[in-house]
TIKEVEX-962810 format. One record per residue (C-alpha): residue number from 1; residue in one letter; x, y, z. Coordinates in Angstrom, 2 decimals. Example, Ala and Ser with C-alpha at 12.3 -4.5 7.8 and 13.67 -1.06 7.14 Angstrom:
<sites>
(site 1 "A" (12.30 -4.50 7.80))
(site 2 "S" (13.67 -1.06 7.14))
</sites>
This chain:
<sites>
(site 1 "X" (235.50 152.64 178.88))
(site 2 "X" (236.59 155.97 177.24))
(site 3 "X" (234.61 158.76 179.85))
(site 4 "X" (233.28 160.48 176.62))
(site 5 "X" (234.59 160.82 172.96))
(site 6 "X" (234.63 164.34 174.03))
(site 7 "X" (235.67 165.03 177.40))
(site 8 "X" (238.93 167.41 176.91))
(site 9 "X" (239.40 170.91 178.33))
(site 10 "X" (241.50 170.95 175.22))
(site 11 "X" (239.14 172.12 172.86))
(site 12 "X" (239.04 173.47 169.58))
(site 13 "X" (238.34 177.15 170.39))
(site 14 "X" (236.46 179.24 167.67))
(site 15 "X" (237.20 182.15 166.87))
(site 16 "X" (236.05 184.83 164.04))
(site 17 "X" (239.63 183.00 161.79))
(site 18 "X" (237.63 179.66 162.73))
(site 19 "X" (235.42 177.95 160.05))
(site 20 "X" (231.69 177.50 161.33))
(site 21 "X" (231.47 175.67 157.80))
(site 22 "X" (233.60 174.18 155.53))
(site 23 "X" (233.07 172.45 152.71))
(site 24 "X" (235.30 170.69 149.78))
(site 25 "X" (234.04 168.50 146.35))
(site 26 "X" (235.99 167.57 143.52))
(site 27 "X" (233.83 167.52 140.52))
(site 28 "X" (234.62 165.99 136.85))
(site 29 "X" (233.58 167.89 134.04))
(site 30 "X" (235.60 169.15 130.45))
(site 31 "X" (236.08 172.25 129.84))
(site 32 "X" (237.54 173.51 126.45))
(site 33 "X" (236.69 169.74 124.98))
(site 34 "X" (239.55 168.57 128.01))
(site 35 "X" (238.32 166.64 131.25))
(site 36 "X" (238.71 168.11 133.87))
(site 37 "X" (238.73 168.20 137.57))
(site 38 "X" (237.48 171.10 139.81))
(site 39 "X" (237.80 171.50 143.32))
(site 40 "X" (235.07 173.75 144.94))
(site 41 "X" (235.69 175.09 148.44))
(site 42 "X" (232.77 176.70 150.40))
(site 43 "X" (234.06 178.07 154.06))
(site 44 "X" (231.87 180.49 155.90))
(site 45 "X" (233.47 182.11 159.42))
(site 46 "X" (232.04 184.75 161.67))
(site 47 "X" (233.35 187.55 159.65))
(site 48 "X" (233.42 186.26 156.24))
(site 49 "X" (232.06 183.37 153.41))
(site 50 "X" (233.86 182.81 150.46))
(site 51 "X" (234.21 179.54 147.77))
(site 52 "X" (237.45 179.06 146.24))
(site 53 "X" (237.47 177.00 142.64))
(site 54 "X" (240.48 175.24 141.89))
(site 55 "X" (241.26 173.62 138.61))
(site 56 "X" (244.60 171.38 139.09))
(site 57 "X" (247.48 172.86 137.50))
(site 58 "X" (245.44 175.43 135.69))
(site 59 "X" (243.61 178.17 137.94))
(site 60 "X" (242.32 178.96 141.35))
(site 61 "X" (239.72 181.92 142.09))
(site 62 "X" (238.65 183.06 145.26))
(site 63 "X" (234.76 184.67 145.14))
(site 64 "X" (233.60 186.44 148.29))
(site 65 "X" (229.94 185.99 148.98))
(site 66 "X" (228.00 188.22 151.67))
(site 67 "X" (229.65 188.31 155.13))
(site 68 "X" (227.14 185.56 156.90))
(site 69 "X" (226.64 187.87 159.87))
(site 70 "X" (225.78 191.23 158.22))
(site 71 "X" (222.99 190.41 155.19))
(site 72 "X" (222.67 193.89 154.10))
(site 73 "X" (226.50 193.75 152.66))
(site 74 "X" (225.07 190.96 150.34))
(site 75 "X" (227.42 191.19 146.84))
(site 76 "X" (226.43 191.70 143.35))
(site 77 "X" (226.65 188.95 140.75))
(site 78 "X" (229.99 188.95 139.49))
(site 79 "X" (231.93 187.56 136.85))
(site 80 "X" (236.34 187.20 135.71))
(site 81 "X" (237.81 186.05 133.04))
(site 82 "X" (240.52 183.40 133.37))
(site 83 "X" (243.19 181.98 131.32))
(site 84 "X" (243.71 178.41 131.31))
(site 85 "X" (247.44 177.42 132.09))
(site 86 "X" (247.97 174.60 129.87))
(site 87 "X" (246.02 175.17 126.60))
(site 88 "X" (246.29 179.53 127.45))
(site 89 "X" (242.15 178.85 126.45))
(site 90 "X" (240.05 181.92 127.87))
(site 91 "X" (236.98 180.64 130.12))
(site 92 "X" (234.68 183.40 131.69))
(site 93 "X" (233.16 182.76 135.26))
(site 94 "X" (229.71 183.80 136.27))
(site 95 "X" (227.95 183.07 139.65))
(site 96 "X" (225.19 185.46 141.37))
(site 97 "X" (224.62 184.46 145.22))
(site 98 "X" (222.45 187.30 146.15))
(site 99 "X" (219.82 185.60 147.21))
(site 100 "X" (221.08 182.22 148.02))
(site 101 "X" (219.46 180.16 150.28))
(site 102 "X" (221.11 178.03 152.93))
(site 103 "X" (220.72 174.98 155.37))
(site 104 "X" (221.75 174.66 158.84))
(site 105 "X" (224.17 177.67 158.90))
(site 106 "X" (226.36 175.47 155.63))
(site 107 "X" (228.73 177.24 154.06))
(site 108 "X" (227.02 175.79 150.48))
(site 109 "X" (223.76 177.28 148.94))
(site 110 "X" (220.78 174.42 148.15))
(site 111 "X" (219.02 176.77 145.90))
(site 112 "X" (218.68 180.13 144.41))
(site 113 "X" (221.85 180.37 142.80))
(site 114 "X" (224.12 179.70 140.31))
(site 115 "X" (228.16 179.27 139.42))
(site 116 "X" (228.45 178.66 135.23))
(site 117 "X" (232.29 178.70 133.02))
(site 118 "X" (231.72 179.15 129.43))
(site 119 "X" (234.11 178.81 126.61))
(site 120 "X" (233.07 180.05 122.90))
(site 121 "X" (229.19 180.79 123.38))
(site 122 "X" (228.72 177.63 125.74))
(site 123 "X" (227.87 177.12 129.30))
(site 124 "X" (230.47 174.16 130.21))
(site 125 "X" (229.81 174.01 133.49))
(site 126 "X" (226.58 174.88 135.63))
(site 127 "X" (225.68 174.35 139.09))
(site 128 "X" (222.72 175.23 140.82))
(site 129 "X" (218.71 176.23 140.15))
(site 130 "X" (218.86 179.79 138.11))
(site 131 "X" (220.01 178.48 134.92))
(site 132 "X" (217.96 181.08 132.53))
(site 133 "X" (219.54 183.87 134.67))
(site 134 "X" (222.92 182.10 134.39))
(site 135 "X" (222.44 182.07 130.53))
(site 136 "X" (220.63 185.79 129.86))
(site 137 "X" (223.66 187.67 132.30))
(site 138 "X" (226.57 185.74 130.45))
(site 139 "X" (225.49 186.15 127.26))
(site 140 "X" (225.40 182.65 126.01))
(site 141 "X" (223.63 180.78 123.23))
(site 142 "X" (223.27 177.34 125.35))
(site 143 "X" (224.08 174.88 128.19))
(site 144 "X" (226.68 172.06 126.92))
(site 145 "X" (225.56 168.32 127.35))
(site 146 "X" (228.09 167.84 129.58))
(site 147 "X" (227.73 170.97 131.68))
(site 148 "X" (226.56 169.14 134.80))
(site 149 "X" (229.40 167.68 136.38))
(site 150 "X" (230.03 164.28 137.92))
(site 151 "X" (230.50 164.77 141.66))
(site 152 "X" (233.50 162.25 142.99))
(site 153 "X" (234.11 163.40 146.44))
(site 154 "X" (233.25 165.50 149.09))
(site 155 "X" (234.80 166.37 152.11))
(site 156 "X" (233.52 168.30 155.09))
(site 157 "X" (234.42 169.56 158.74))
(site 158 "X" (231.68 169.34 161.05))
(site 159 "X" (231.26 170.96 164.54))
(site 160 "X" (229.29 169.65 167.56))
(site 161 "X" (229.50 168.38 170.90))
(site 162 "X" (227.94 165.25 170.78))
(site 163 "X" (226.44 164.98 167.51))
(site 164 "X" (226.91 165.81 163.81))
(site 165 "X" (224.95 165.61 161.14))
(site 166 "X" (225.02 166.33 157.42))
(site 167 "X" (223.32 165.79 153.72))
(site 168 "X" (224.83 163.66 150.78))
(site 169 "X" (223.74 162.06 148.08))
(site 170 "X" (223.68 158.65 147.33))
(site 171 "X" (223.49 157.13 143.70))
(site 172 "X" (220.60 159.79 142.66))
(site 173 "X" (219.27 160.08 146.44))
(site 174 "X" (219.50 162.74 148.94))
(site 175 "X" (219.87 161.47 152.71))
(site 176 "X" (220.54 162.74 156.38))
(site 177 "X" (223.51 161.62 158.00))
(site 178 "X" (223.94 162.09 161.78))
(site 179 "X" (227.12 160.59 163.49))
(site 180 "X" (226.46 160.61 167.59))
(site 181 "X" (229.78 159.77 169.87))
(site 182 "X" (229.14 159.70 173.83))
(site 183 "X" (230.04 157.03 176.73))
(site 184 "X" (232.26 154.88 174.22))
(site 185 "X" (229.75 154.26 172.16))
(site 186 "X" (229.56 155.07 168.02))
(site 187 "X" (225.99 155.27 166.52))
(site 188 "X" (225.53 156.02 162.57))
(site 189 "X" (222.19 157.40 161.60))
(site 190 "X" (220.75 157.25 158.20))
(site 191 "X" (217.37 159.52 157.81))
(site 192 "X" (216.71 159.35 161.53))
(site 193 "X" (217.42 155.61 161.59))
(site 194 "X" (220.07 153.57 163.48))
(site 195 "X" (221.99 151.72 161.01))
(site 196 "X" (225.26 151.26 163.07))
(site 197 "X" (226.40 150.53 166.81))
(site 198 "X" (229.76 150.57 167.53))
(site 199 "X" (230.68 149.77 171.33))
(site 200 "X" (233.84 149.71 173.23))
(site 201 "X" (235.54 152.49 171.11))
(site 202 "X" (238.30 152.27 173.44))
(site 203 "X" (239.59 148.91 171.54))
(site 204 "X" (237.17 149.52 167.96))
(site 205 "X" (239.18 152.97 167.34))
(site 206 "X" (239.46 152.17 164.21))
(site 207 "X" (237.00 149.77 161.38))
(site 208 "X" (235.08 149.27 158.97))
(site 209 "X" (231.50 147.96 158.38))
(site 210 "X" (228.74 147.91 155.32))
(site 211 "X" (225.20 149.75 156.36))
(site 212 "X" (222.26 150.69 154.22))
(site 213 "X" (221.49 154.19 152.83))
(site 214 "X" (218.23 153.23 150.88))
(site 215 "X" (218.14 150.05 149.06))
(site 216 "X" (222.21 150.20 148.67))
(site 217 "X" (225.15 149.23 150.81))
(site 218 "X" (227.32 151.95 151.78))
(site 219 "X" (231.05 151.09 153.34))
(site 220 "X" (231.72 153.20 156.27))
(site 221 "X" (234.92 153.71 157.75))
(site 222 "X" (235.72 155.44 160.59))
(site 223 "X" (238.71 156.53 162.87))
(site 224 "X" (238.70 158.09 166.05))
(site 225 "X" (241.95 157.28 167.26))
(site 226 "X" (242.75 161.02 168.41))
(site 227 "X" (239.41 161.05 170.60))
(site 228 "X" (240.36 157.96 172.13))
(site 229 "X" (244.38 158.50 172.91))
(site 230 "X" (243.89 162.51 173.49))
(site 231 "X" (240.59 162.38 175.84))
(site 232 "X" (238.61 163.60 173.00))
(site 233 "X" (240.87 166.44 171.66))
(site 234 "X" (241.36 166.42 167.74))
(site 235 "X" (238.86 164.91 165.35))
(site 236 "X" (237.20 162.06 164.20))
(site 237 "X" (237.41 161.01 160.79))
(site 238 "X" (234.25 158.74 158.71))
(site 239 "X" (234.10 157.96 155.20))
(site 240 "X" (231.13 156.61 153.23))
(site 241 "X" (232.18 154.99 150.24))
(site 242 "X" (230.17 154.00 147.56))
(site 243 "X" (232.34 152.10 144.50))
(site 244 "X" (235.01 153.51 143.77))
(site 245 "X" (236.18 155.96 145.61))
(site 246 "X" (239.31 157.59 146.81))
(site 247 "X" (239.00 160.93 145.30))
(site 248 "X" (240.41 162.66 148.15))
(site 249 "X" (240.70 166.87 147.58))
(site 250 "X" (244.06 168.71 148.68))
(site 251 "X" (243.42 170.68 151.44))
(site 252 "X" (243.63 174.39 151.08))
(site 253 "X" (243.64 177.74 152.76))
(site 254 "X" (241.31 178.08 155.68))
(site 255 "X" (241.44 173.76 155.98))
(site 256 "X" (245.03 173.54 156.42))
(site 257 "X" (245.04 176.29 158.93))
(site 258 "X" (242.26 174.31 161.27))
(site 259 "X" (244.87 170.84 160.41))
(site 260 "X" (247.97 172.61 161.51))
(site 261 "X" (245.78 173.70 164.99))
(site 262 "X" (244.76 170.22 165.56))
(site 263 "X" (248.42 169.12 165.22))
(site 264 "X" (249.72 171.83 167.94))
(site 265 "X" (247.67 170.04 170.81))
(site 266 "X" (247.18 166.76 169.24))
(site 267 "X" (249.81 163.78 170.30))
(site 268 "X" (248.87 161.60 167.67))
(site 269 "X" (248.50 163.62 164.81))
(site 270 "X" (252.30 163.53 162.98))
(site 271 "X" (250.78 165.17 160.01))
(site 272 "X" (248.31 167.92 158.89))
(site 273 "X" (247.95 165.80 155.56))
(site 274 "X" (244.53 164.15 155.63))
(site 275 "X" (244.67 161.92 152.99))
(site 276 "X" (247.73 160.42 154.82))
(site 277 "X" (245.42 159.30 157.85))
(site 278 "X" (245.18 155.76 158.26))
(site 279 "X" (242.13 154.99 157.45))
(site 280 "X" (242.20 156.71 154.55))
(site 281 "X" (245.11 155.20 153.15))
(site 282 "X" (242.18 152.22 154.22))
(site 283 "X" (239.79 152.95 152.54))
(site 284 "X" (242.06 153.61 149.27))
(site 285 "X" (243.16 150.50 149.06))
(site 286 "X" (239.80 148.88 149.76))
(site 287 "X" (238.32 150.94 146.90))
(site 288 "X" (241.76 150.48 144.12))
(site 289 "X" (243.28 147.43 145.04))
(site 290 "X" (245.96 150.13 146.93))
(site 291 "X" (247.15 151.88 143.54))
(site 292 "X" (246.84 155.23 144.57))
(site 293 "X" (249.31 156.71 147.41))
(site 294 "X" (248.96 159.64 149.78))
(site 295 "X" (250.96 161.79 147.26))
(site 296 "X" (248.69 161.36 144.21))
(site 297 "X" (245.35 160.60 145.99))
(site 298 "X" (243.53 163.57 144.60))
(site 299 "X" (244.42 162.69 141.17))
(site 300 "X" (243.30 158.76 141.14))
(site 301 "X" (239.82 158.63 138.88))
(site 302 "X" (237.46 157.89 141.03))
(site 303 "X" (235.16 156.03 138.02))
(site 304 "X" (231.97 155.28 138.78))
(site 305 "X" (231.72 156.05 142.46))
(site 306 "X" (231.65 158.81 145.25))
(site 307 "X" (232.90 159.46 148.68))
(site 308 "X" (231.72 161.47 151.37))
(site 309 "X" (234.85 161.80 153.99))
(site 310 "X" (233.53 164.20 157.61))
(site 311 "X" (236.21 165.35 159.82))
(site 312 "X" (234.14 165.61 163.06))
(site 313 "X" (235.60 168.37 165.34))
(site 314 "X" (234.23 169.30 169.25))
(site 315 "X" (232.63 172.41 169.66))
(site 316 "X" (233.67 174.40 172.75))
</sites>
């Protein structure tokens, strides 16, 4: 029996570089009449919270929100004009987080805010709850038909000892998920309820299995391969799958720093690159008959479904 999923001295230490929160989602939208796919990164440290949006190929912005420890430093709303690479089309940002409201220390607001791009007079893209502010501060005649975006993935690093929980929604429903790992033993809780047992992790490192979130089946897939072989040093990953998925976003900035610091103490880790984790590559081929490849993961259409993929790291 494995003595428990996280028994290593070899930690992952925090420190004020360390994410506390960290959260990616690849979105599909249009902008300038051209789909689209944006990746939104939220990552909130001791000393700093910040989202970066990345359009493939086209643009990447940085916005720093209030330092998370010192409230009275809260910013302004802001917005920047940005030139799109491909089509040299001129999008304006606008997002106002002053008074955003947050849940369980995330790194991503739940309400009182808004991010919105417009092109020619038009709100293209809008999320959040403060969409008259969004349109009287930028100016804009209307909100697009197509300004709220399809989400396809979402990816997010979790910190605990034992347990780890988290919020997704699936097909129109939001739901708690809480992931518990102690004495060898893998339980999977959906709203408070048990909806998966896994015992003996020390030979069921690695599987998959369908459970219910509501009325639907989910496929879960989960790997804790480096908790098993390094005593419980590196991570665990689990992915919830619903269709097709496979929409897996590239990691950047503060994600591939915490990836390369796994790696340094981890003996089974060969590569920073999470899409190229087994079960990913797993659950890819489950979800697209095996079309897409590490390489080219993030930019396989996801149509018609969503994946939530945690990577479950041990507090120290």
């Amino acid at each position: 029996m494995i003595p428990s999923c996280f028994s290593s001295t070899k930690s992952l230490t925090h420190n004020s570089q360390m994410p506390q929160s960290l959260i990616t989602s690849i979105y599909q939208t249009q902008l300038c009449n051209t789909p689209t796919y944006l990746t939104l990164t939220w990552s909130k440290t001791l000393l700093s919270h910040t989202l970066t949006i990345q359009a493939t190929d086209s643009f990447s912005l940085t916005i720093s929100l209030y330092p998370s420890t010192f409230s009275f430093l809260r910013n302004r709303p802001g917005s920047k004009s940005v030139i799109l690479s491909h089509h040299h089309y001129r999008i304006k940002l606008y997002w106002d987080f002053t008074h955003a409201k947050f849940e369980r220390n995330s790194a991503e607001p739940k309400s009182c805010f808004y991010l919105a791009i417009s092109y020619n007079a038009c709100i293209e893209f809008f999320l959040g709850d403060l969409d008259d502010t969004a349109l009287r501060r930028s100016g804009t005649a209307r909100i697009g038909p197509f300004s709220e975006p399809t989400l396809l993935s979402r990816r997010e690093h979790v910190f605990g000892h034992r347990n780890y929980l988290t919020r997704a929604q699936f097909l129109g429903s939001h739901h708690e998920i809480g992931i518990e790992c102690a004495g060898g033993i893998l339980r999977v809780k959906v709203d408070g309820e048990v909806g998966l047992v896994v015992k003996r992790l020390v030979w069921k490192f690695r599987g998959n299995e369908k459970i219910m979130v509501g009325d639907s089946a989910i496929e879960f897939y989960w790997d804790v391969f480096d908790w098993v072989a390094g005593g419980g040093a590196g991570h665990g990953v689990f992915v919830f799958q619903v269709g097709d998925g496979g929409v897996w976003p590239e990691m950047i900035g503060m994600e591939k720093k915490l990836m390369r610091k796994s790696s340094s103490f981890s003996p089974s880790m060969s590569s920073p690159t999470p899409s190229c984790s087994s079960v990913l590559q797993w659950a890819e081929a489950g979800s697209d008959g095996g079309r897409s490849s590490c390489a080219s993961s993030t930019r396989s259409s996801g149509s018609g479904g969503f994946s939530l993929l945690l990577f479950a790291w041990r507090s120290s």
